[in-house]
C-alpha positions in Angstrom: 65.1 214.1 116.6 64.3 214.6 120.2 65.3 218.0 122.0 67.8 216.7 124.8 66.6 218.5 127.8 68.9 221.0 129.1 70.7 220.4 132.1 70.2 223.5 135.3 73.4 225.9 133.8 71.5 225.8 130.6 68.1 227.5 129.8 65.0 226.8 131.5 62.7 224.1 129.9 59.7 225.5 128.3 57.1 223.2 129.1 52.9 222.7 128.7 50.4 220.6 131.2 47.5 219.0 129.1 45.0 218.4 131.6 45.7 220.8 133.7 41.9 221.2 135.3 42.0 218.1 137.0 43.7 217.4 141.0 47.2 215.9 138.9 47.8 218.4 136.2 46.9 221.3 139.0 49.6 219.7 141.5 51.9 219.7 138.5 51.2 223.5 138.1 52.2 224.3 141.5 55.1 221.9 141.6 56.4 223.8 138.0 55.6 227.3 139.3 58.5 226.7 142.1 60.6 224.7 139.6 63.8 227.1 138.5 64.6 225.2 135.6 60.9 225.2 134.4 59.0 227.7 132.9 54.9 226.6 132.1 54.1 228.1 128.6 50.5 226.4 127.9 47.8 225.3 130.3 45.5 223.0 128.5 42.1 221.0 128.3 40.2 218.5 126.4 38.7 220.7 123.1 35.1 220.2 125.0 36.0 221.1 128.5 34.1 223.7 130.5 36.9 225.2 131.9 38.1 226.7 128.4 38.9 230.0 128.7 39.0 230.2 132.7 41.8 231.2 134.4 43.9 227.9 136.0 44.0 230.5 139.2 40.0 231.2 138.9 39.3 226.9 138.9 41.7 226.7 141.5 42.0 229.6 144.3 45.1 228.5 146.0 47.1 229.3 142.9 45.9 233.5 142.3 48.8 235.2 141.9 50.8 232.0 141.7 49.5 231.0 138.0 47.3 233.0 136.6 47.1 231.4 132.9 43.9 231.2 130.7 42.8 227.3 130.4 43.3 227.1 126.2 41.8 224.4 124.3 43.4 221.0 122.5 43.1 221.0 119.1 45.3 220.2 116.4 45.9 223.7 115.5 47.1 224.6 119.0 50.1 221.5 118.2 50.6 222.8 114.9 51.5 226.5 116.5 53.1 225.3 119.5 53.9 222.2 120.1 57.7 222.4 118.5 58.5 225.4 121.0 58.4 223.0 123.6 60.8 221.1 125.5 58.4 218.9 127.2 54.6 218.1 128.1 53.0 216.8 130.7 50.1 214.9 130.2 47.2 214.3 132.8 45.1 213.7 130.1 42.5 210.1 129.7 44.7 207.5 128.6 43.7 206.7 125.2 44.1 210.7 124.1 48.4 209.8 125.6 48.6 206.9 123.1 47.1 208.7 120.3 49.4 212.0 120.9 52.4 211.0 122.6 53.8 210.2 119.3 53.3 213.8 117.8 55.2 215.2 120.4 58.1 212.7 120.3 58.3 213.8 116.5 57.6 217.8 116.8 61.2 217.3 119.3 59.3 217.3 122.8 59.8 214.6 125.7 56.6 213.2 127.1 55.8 212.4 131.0 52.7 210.6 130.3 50.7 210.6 134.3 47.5 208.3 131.9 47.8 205.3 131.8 48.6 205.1 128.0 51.8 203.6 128.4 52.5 202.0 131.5 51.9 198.4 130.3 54.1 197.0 127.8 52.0 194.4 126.2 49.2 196.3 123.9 47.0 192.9 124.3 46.6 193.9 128.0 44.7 197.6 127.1 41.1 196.4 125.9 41.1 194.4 129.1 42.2 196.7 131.5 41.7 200.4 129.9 38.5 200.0 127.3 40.9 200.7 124.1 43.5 199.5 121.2 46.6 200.9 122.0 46.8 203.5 118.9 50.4 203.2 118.7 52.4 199.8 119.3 55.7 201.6 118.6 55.4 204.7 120.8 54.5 201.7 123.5 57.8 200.0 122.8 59.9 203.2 123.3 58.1 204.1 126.6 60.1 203.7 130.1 57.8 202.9 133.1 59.0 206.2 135.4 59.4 204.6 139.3 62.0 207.3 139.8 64.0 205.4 142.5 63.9 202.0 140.9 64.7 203.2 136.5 66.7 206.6 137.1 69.2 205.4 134.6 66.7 204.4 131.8 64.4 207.7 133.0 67.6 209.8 132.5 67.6 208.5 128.4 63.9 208.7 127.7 62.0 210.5 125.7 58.8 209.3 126.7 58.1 208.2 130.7 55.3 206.3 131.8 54.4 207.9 134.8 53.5 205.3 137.8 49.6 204.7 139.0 49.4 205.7 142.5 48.5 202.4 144.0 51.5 200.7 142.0 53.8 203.3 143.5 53.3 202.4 146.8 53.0 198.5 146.1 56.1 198.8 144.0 58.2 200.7 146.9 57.3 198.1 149.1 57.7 195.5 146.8 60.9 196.0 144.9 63.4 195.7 147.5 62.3 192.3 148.4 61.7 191.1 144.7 64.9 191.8 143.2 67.1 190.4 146.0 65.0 186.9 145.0 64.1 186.7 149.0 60.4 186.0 148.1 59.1 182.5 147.9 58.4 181.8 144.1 55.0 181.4 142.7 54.0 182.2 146.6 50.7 184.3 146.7 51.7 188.1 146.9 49.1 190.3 148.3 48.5 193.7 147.9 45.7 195.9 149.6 45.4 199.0 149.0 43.4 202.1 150.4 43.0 205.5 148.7 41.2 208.9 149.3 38.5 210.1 146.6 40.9 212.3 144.9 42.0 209.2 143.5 38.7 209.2 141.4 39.6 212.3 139.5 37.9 215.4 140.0 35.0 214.5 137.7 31.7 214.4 140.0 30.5 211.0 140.2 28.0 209.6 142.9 30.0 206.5 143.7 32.7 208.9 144.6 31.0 211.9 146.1 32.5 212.4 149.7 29.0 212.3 151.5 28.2 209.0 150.0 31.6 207.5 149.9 32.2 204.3 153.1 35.3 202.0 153.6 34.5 199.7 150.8 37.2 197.4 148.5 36.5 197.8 144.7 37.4 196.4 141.3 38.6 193.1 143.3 40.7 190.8 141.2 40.1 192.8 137.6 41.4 196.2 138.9 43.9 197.9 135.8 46.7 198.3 138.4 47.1 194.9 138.7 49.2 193.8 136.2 51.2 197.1 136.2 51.9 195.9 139.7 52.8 192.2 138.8 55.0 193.3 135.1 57.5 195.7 137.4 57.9 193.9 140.6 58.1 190.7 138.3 56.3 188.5 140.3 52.2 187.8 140.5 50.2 190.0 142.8 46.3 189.8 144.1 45.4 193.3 144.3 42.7 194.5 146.6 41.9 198.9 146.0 39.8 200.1 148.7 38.3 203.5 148.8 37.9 205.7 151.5 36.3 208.7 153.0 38.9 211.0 153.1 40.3 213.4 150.3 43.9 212.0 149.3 46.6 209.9 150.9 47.3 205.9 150.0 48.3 203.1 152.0 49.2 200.0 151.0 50.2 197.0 152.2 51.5 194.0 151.1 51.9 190.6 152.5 55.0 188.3 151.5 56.3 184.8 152.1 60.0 184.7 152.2 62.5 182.0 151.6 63.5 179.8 154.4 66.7 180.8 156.4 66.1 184.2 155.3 66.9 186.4 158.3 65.7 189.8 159.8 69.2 191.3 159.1 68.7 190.3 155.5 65.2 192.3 155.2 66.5 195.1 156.7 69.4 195.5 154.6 67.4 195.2 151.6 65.4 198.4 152.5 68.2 200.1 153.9 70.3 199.3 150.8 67.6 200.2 148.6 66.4 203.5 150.1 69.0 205.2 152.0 70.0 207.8 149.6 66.6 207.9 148.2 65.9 211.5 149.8 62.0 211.7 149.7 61.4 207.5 150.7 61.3 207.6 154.5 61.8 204.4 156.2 59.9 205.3 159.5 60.2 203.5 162.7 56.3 202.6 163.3 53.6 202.5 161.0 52.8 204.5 157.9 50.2 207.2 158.7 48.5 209.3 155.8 48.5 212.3 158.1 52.6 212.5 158.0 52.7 212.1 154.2 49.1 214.2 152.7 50.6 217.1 150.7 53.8 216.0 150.9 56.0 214.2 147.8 57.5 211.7 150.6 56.8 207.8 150.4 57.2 206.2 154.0 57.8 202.7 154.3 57.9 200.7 157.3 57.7 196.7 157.6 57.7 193.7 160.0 59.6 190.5 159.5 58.0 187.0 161.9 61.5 184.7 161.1 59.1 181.5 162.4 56.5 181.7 159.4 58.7 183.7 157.3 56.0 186.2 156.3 57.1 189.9 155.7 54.4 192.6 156.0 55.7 195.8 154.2 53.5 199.4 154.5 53.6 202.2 152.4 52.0 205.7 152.6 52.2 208.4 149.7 49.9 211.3 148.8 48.0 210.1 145.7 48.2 213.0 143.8 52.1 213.9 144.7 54.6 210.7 145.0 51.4 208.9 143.0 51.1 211.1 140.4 52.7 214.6 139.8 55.5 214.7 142.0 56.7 211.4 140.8 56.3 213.2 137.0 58.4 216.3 138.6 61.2 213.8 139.8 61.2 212.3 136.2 61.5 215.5 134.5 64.3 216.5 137.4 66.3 213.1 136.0 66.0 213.5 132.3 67.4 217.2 133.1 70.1 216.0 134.4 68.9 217.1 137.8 68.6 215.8 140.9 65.1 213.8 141.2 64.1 215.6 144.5 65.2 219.0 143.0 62.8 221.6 143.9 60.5 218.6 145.8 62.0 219.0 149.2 60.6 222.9 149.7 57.1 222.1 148.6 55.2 224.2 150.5 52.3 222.3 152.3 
């Protein structure tokens, strides 16, 4: 049976980060360092990672003297000695190595936030397509609970294993949602996405296509990207998705386009954001256009939109830090709600 997570007048949650060399599990380290109720017990890496035996604070220099644990290796003799001491993981780990693991841990008594991919789509069919792989565990897929903190708090707050939102899909979803589930969109319209992220959304991993002196403006993975169909299967309607990369190290924008019902009415788009959002402490709704600028190293999404009543086409933009709100910030506020916390807790005084 599952450990039930603690709420904050019990003990702090002993927790591990398995990836924890790349941008998302190093975020995570310093979102955990500040966290009261959190206390990081294991740093690990993939069993054939260089970074074995480094220091997290020696890979990554802003951390000395904030986290100085050694970088240990995966193995199953590292679960078998510690993984039942935990009260939760955090993996930022490839995807397939989530659906072959996540499992384990459910058993050994620890709750997953899964930041792969492994299990945010909930038909398997849809992971040779999209990810490269068979989904190793069909029922650990049926358990999971897609993690978009303001939208599934309730079902996040009884989980034991969260599927962590892609970064693009947070955005698109934010913008998307409040629309969608108030039926105000036109159905079977064409719903389109386009998205534009910094290279940090690559992973750290060096790659030519993503190196920052050879990266331009240029769209990528048009119609066949894997965010796609996360997009369409939580916002419940069909998207076109168009990812964009761009010179710059990490922020995301995107925008989506919308056809609305006749008669609806400006009041009735405002309300749906304002209704949605307003005690949603880190969504902003802004009065002018998103900007990266106001939102890089930050865990706030800021939305703004435009309603034209005579075509009845909504354009909704949203701006998040790709490796915070679209990855380990969003994994902090899901841990925060199945702790019986507050999502923003311990969010709101990131240091920038």
């Amino acid at each position: 049976m599952t450990k039930a997570i603690s709420d904050s007048n019990n003990s702090i949650q002993k927790v591990a980060i398995i990836g924890a060399s790349g941008y998302a599990g190093a975020e995570l380290v310093g979102l955990l360092s500040n966290h009261s109720q959190a206390h990081i017990c294991h740093l690990v890496v993939s069993e054939n990672s260089s970074s074995e035996g480094k220091l997290f604070s020696d890979l990554h220099g802003r951390f000395k003297s904030i986290c100085d644990l050694p970088l240990v290796a995966f193995s199953s003799a590292w679960f078998d000695e510690y993984a039942a001491d935990l009260d939760a993981v955090f993996f930022a780990t490839p995807h397939d190595f989530s659906a072959d693991w996540a499992q384990a841990f459910l058993d050994a008594g620890v709750k997953v936030f899964d930041l792969s991919g492994g299990f945010r789509l909930k038909d398997a069919s849809d992971y040779p397509k999209y990810y490269g792989f068979e989904h190793a565990d069909k029922n650990a897929l049926a358990k999971a609970i897609y993690g978009l903190a303001e939208w599934q708090h309730d079902d996040i707050a009884n989980a034991n294993l969260v599927a962590v939102p892609g970064c693009y899909p947070t955005a698109s979803l934010l913008s998307l949602k409040p629309l969608t589930v108030n039926n105000l969109v036109v159905e079977n319209s064409l719903v389109v996405v386009n998205g534009i992220s910094g290279v940090t959304g690559a992973g750290r991993n060096a790659s030519l296509a993503t190196n920052f002196n050879e990266v331009s403006l240029k769209a990528y993975n048009v119609l066949q990207h894997r965010h796609q169909p996360e997009i369409s299967q939580e916002a419940d309607i069909a998207v076109i998705f168009n990812p964009h990369i761009a010179p710059y190290k990490r922020g995301l924008l995107a925008t989506v386009t919308l056809q609305l019902n006749a008669g609806v009415t400006s009041a009735q788009v405002d309300d749906a954001f304002i209704s949605a959002y307003s005690d949603k402490p880190l969504v902003r709704l802004v009065s002018s256009w998103p900007e990266i600028g106001n939102v890089a190293n930050t865990p706030f999404a800021d939305i703004h939109w435009k309603f034209d009543e005579d075509k009845q086409v909504v354009v909704v933009s949203c701006a998040i830090d790709n490796v915070l709100k679209g990855a380990s910030s969003q994994a902090i506020q899901c841990f925060n709600i199945a702790s019986g916390l507050p999502s923003e807790y311990s969010l709101l005084n990131k240091a920038v």
